[in-house]
TIKOLFI-141855 format. One line per 10 residues: their letters; for each residue x, y, z of N, C-alpha, C, CB. Coordinates in nm, 4 decimals. Glycine has a CB too. Layout:
a	X Y Z X Y Z X Y Z X Y Z  ...
END
This chain:
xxxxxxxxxx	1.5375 -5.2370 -0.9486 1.4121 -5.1982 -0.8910 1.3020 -5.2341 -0.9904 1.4108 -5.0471 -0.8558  1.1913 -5.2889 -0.9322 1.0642 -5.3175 -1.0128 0.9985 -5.2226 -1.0430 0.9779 -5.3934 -0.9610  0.9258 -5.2729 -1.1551 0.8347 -5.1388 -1.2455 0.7557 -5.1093 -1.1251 0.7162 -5.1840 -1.4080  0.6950 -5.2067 -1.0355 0.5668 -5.1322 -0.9146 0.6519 -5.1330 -0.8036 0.3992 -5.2324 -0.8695  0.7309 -5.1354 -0.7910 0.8482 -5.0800 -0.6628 0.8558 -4.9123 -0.7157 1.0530 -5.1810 -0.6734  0.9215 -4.9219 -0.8537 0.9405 -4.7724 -0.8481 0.8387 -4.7139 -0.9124 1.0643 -4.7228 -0.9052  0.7232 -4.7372 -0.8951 0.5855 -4.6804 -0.9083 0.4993 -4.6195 -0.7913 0.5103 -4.7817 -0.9588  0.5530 -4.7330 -0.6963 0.5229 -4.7086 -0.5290 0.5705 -4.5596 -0.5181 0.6239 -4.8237 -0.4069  0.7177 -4.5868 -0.5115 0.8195 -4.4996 -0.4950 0.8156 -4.3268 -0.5265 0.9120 -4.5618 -0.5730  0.7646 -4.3629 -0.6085 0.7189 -4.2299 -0.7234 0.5556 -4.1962 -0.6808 0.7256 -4.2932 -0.9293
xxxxxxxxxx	0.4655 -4.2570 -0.6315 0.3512 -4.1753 -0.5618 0.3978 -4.1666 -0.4359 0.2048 -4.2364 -0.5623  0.4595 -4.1566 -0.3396 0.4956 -4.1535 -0.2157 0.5707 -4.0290 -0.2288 0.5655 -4.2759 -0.1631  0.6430 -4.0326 -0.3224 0.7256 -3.9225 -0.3799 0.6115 -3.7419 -0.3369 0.7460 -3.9751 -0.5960  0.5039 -3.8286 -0.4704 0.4483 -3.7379 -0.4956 0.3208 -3.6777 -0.3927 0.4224 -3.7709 -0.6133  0.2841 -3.8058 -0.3502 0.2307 -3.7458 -0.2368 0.2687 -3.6664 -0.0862 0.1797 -3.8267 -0.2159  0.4104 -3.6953 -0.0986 0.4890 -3.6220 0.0084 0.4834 -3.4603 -0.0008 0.6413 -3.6686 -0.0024  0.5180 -3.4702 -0.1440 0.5505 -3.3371 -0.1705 0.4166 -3.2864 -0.1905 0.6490 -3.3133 -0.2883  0.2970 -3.2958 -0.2364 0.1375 -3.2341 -0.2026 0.1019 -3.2173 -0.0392 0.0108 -3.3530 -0.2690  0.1568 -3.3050 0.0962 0.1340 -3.2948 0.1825 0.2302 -3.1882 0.2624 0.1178 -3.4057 0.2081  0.3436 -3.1531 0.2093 0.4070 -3.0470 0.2514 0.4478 -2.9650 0.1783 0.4863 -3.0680 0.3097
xxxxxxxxxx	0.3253 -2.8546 0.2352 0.3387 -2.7190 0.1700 0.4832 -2.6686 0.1552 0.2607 -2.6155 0.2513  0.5077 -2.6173 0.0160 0.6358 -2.4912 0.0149 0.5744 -2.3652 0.0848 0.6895 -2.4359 -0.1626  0.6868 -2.2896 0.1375 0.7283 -2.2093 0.2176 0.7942 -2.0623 0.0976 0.8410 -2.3030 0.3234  0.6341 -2.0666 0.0546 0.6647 -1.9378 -0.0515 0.6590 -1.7974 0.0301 0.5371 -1.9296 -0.1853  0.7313 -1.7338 -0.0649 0.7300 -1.5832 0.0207 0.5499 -1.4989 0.0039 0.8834 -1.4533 -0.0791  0.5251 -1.4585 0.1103 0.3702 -1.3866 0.1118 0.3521 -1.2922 -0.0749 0.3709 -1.2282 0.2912  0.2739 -1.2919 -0.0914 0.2341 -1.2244 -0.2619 0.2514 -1.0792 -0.1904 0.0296 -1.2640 -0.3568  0.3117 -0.9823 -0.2911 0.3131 -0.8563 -0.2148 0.1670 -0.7951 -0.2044 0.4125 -0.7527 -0.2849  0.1307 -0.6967 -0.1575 -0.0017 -0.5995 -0.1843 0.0012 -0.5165 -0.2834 -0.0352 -0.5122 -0.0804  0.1343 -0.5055 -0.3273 0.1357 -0.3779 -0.3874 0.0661 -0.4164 -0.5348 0.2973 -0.3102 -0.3934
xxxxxxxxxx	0.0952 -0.5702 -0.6108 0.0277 -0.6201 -0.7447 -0.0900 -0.5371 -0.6963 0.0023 -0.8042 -0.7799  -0.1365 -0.5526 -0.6113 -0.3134 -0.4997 -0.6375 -0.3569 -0.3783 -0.6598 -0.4020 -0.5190 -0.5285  -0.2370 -0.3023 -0.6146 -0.2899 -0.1882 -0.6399 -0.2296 -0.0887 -0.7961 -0.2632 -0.1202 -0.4991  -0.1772 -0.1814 -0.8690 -0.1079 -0.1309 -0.9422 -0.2450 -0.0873 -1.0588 0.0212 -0.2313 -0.9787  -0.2143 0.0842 -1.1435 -0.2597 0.1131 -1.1974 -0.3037 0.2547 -1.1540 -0.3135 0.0277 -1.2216  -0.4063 0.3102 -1.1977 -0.4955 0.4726 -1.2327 -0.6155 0.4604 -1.1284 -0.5776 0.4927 -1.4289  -0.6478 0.5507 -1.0074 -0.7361 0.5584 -0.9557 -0.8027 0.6929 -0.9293 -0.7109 0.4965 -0.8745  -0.8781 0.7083 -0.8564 -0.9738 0.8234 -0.8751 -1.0807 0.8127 -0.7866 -1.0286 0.8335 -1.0113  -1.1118 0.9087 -0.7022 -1.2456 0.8791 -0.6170 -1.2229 1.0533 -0.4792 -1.2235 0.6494 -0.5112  -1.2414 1.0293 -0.3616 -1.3206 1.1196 -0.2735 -1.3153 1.0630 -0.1726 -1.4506 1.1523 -0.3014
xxxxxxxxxx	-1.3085 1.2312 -0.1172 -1.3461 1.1723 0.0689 -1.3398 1.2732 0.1326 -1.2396 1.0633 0.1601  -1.3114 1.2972 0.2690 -1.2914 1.4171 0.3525 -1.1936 1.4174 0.3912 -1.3597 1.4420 0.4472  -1.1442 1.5487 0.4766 -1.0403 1.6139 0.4937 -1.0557 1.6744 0.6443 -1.0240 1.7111 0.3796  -1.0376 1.6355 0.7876 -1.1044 1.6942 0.8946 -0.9985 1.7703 0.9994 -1.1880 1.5797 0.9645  -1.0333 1.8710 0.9732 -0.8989 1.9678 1.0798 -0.9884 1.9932 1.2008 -0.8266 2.1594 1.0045  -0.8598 2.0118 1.2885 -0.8591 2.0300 1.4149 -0.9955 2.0557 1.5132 -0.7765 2.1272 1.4190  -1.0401 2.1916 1.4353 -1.1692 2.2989 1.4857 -1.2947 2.2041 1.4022 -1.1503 2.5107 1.4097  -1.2445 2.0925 1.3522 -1.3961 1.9913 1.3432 -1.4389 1.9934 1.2574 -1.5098 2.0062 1.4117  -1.3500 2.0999 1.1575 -1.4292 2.1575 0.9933 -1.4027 1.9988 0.9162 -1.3109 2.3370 0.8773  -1.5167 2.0056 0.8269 -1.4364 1.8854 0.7509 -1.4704 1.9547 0.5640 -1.5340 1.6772 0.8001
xxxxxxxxxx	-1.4009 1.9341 0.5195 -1.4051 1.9378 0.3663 -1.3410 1.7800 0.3046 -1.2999 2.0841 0.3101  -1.4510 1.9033 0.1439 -1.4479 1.7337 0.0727 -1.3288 1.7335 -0.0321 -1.6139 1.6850 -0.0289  -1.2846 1.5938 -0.0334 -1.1462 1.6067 -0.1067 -1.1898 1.5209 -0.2204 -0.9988 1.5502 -0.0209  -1.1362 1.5322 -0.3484 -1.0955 1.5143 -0.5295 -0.9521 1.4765 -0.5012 -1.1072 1.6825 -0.6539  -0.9515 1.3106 -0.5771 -0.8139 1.2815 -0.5335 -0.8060 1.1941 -0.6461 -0.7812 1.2199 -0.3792  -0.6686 1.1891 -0.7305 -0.5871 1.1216 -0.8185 -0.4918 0.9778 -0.8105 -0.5154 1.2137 -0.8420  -0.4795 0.8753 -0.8118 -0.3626 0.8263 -0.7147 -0.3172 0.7314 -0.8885 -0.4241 0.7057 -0.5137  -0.1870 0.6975 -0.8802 -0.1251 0.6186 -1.0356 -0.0372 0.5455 -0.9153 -0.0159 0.7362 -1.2029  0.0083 0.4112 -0.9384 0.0628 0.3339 -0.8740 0.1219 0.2526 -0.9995 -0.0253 0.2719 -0.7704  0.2530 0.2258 -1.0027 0.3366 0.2010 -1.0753 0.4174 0.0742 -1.0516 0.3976 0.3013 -1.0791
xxxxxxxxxx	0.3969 -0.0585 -1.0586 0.4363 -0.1483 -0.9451 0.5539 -0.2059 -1.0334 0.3108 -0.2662 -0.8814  0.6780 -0.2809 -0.9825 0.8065 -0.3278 -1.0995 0.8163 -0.4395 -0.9782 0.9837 -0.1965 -1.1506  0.9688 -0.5133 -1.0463 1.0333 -0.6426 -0.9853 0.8976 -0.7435 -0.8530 1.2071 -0.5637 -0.8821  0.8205 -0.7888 -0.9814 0.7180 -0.8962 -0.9199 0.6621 -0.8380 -0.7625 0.8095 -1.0627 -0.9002  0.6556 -0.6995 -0.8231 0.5678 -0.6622 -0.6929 0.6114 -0.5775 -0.5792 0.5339 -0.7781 -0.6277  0.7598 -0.5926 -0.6277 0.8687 -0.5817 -0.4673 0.8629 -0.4504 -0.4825 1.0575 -0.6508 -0.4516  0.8611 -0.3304 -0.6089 0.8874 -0.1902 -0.5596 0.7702 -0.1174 -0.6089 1.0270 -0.1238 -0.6118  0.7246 -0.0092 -0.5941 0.6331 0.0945 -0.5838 0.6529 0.2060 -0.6075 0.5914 0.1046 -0.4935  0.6052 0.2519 -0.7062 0.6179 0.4119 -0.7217 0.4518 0.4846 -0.7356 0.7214 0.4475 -0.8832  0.4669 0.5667 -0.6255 0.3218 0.6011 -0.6353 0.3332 0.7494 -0.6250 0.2227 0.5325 -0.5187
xxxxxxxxxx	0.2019 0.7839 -0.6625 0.1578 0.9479 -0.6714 0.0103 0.9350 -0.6324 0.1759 1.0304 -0.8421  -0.0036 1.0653 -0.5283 -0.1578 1.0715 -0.4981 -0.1505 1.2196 -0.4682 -0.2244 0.9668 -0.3637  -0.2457 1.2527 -0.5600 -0.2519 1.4091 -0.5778 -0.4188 1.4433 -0.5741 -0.1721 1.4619 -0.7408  -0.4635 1.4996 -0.4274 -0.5696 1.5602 -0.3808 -0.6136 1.7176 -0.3806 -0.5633 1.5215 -0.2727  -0.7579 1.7570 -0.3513 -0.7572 1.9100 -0.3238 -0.9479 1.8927 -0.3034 -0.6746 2.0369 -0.4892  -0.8896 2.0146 -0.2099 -1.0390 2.0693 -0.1529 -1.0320 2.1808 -0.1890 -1.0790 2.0691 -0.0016  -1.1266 2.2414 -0.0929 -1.1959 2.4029 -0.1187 -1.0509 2.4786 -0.0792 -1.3622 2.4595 0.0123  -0.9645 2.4685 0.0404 -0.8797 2.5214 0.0854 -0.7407 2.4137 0.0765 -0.9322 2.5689 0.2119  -0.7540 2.2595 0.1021 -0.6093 2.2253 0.0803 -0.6099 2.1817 -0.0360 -0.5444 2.1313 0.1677  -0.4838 2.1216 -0.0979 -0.3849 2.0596 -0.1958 -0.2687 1.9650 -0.1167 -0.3089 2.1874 -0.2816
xxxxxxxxxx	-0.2965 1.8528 -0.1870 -0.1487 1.8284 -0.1547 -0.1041 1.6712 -0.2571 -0.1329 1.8029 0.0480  0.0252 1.6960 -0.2860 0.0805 1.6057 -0.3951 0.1512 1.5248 -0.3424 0.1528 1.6600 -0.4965  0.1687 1.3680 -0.3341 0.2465 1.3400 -0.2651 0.2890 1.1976 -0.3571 0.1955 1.3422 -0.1186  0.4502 1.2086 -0.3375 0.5304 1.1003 -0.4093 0.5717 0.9996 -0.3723 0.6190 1.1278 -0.4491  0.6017 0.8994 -0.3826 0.7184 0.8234 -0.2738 0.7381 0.6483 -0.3931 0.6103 0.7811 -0.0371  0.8658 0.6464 -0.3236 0.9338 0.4850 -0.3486 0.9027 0.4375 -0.2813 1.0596 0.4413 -0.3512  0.8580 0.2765 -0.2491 0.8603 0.1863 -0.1655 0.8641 0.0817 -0.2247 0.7774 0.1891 -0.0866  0.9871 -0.0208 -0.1066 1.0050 -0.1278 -0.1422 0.8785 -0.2470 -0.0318 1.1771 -0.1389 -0.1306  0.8756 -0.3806 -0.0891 0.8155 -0.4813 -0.0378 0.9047 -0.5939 0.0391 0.7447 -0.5313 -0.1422  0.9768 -0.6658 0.1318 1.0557 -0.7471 0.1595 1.0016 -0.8329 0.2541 1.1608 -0.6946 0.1892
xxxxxxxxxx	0.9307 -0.9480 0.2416 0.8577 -1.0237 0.3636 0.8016 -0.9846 0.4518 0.9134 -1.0854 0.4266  0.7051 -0.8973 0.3937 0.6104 -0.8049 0.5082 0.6772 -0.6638 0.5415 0.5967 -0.8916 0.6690  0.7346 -0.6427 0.5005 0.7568 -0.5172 0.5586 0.7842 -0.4162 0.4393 0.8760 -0.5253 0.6631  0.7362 -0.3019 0.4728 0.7602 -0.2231 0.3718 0.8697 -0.0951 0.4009 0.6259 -0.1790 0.3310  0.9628 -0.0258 0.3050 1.0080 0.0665 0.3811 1.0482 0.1690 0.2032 1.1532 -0.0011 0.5153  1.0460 0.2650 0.2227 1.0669 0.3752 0.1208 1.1286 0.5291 0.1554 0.9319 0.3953 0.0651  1.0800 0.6040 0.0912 1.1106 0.7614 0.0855 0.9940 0.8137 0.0231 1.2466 0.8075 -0.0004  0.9609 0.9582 0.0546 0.7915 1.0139 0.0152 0.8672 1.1960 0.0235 0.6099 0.9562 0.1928  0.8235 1.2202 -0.1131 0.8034 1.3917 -0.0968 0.6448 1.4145 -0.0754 0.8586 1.4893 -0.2550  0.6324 1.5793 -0.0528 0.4681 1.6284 -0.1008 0.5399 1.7534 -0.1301 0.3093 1.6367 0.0279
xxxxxxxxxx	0.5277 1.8056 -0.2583 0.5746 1.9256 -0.3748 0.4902 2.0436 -0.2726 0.4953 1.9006 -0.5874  0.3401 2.0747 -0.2733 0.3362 2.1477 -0.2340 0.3570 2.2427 -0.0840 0.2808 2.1297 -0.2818  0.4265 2.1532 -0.0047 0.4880 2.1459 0.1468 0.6371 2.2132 0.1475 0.5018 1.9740 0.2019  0.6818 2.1514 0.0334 0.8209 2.1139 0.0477 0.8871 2.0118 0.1193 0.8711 2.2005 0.0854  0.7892 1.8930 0.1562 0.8499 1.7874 0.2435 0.8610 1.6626 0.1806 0.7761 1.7669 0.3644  0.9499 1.6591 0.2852 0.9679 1.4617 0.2257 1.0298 1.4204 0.3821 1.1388 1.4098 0.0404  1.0725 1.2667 0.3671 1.0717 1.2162 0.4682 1.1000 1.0459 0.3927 0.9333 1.2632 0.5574  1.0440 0.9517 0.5490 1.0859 0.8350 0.5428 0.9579 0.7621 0.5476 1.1849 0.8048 0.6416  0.9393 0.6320 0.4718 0.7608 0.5390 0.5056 0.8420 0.4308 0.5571 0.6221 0.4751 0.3406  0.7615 0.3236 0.6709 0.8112 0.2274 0.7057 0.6512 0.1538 0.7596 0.9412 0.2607 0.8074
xxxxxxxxxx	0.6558 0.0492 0.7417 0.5609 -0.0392 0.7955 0.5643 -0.1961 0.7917 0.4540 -0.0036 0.7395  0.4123 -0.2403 0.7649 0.4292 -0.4089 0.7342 0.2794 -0.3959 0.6175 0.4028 -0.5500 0.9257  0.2631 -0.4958 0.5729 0.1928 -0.5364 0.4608 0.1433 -0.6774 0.5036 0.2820 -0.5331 0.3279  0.0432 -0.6982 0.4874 -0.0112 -0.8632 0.4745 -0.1470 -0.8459 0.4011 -0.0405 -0.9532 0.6428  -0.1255 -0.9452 0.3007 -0.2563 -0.9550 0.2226 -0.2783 -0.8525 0.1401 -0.3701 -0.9631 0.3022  -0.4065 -0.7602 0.1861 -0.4685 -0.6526 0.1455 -0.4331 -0.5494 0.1859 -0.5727 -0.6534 0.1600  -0.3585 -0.5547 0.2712 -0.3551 -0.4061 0.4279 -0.2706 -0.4167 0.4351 -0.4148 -0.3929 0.5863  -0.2319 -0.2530 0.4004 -0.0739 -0.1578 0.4051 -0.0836 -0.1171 0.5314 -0.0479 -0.0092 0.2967  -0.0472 -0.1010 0.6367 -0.0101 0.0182 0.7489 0.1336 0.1001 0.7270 0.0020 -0.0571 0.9066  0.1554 0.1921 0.7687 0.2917 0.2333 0.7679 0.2748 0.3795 0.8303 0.3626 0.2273 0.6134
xxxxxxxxxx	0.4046 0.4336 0.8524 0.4363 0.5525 0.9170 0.5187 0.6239 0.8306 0.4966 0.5344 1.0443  0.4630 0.7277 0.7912 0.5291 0.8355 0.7257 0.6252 0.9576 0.8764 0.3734 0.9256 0.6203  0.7450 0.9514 0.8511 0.8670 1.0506 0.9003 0.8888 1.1325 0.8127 0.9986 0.9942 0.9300  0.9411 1.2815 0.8785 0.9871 1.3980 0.8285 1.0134 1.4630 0.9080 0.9261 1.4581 0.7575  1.1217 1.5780 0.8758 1.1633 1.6714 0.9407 1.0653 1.7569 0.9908 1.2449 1.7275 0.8765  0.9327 1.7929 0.9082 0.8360 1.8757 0.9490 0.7037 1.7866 0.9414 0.8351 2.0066 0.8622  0.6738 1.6665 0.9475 0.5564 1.6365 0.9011 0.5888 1.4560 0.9118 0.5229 1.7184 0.7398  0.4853 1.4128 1.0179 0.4826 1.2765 1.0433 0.3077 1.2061 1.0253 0.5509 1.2633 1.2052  0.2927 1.1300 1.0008 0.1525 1.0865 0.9947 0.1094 0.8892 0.9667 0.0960 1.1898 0.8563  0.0534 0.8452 1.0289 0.0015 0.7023 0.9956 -0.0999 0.6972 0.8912 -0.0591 0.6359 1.1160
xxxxxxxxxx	-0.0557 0.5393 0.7928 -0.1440 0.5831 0.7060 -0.1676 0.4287 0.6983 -0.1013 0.6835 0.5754  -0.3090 0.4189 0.6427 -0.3814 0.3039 0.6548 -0.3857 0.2408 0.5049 -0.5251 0.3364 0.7190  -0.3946 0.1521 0.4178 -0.4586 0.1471 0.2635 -0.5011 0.0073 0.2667 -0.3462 0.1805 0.1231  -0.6330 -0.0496 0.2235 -0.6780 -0.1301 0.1981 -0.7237 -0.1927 0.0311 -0.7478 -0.1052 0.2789  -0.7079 -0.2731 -0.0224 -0.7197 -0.2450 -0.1608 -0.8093 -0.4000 -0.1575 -0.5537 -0.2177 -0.2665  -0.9315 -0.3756 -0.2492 -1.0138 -0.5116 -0.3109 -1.0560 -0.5270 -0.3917 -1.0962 -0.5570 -0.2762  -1.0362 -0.5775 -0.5237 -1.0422 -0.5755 -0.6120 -0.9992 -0.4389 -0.6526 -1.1386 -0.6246 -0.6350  -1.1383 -0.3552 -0.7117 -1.1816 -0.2221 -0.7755 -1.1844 -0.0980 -0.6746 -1.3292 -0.2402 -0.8372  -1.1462 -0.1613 -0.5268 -1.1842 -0.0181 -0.4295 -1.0444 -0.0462 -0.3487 -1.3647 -0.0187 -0.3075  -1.0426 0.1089 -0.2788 -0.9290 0.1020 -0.2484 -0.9496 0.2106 -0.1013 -0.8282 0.1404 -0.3817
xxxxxxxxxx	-0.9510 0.1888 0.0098 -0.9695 0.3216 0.1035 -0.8529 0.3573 0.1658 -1.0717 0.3073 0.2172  -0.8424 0.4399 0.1936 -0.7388 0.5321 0.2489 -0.7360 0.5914 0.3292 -0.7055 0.6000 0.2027  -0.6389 0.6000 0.5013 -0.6492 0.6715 0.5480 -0.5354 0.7327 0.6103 -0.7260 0.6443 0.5919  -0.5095 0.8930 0.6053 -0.4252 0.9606 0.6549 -0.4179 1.0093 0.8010 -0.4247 1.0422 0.5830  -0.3106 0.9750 0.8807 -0.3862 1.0500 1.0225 -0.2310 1.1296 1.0948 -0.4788 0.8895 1.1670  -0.2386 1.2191 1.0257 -0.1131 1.3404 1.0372 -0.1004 1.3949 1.2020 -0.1614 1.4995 0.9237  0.0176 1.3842 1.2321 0.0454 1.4418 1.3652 0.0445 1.5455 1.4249 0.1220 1.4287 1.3915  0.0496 1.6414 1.4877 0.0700 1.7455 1.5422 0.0709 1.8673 1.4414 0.1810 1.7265 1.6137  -0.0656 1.8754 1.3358 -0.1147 1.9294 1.2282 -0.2448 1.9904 1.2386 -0.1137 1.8427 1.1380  -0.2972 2.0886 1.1728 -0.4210 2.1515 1.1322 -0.5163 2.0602 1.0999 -0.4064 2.2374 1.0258
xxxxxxxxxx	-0.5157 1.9362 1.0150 -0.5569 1.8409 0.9346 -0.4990 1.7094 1.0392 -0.4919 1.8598 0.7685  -0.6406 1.6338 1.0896 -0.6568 1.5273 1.1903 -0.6692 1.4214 1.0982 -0.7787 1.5401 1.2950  -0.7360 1.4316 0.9927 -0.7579 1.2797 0.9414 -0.8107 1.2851 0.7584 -0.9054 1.1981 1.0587  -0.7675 1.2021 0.7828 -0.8052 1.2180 0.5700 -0.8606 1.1020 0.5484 -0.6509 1.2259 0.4301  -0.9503 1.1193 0.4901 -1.0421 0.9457 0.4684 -1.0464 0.9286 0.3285 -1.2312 0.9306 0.5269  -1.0246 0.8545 0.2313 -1.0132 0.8528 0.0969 -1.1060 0.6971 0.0403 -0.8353 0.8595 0.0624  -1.1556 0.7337 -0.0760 -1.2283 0.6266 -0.0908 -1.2266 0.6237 -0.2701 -1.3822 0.6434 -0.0045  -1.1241 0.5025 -0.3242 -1.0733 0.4956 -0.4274 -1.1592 0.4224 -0.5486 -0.9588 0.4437 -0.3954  -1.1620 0.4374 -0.6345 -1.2401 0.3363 -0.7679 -1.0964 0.2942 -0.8623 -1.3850 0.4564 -0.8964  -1.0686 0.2037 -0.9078 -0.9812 0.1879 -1.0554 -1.0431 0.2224 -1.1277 -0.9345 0.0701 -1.1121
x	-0.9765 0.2997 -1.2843 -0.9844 0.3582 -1.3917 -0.9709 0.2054 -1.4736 -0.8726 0.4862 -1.4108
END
């Protein structure tokens, strides 16, 4: 083979492979949220009351993203609540386990992930709820929307430390 035969050869090569994209797996969400946060929001039960919530959240992220250990520990004038959970990342979908200490509950999370935006469904024996999380850069919002509960909706609105 000639030096400009296999010169040809070798940009054709290379331009093949620039014209067809790899078929990488989606980046998880969870990199983004990893770290110390801190911020506020409300808390709105049933009878329309709303209080303001002081909220903590540490996100702990391992294996390039794929697992999650988080804590988000809130409180108002009247609630508290601490809540734990594992979750894994696997091509969009997310699925884990979640206590809250001061309940005594725990249960199951399951959802999907793309990009920025978590959705998922928290299960339990006593306590089910959809939860929303958006993360950009430095902000992070949150929303809780608990089932067949005192407490309709939790709106959270995060800063990084």
């Amino acid at each position: 083979m000639s030096r400009s035969t296999l010169a040809k050869a070798s940009l054709v090569l290379s331009l093949g492979l620039l014209a067809s994209p790899l078929q990488a797996a989606p980046a998880s969400p969870f990199l983004a949220m990893a770290g110390s946060w801190s911020g506020g929001g409300t808390l709105t039960t049933s009878d329309g009351g709303q209080e303001q919530l002081r909220c903590r959240a540490n996100y702990d992220v391992a294996g390039d993203g794929v697992q999650l250990r988080l804590s988000l520990k809130c409180a108002s004038q009247s609630y508290a609540f601490d809540l734990a959970g594992d979750v894994e990342y696997r091509g969009g979908a997310i699925s884990g386990a979640w206590t809250e200490s001061s309940r005594n509950a725990s249960g199951t999370i399951s959802g999907h992930a793309a990009g920025d935006h978590v959705e998922a469904a928290a299960r339990g024996n006593n306590f089910s709820a959809n939860l929303s999380l958006t993360t950009r850069g430095g902000r992070q919002s949150v929303s809780i929307r608990p089932q067949q509960s005192s407490v309709t909706d939790v709106s959270l609105a995060l800063a990084r430390h």
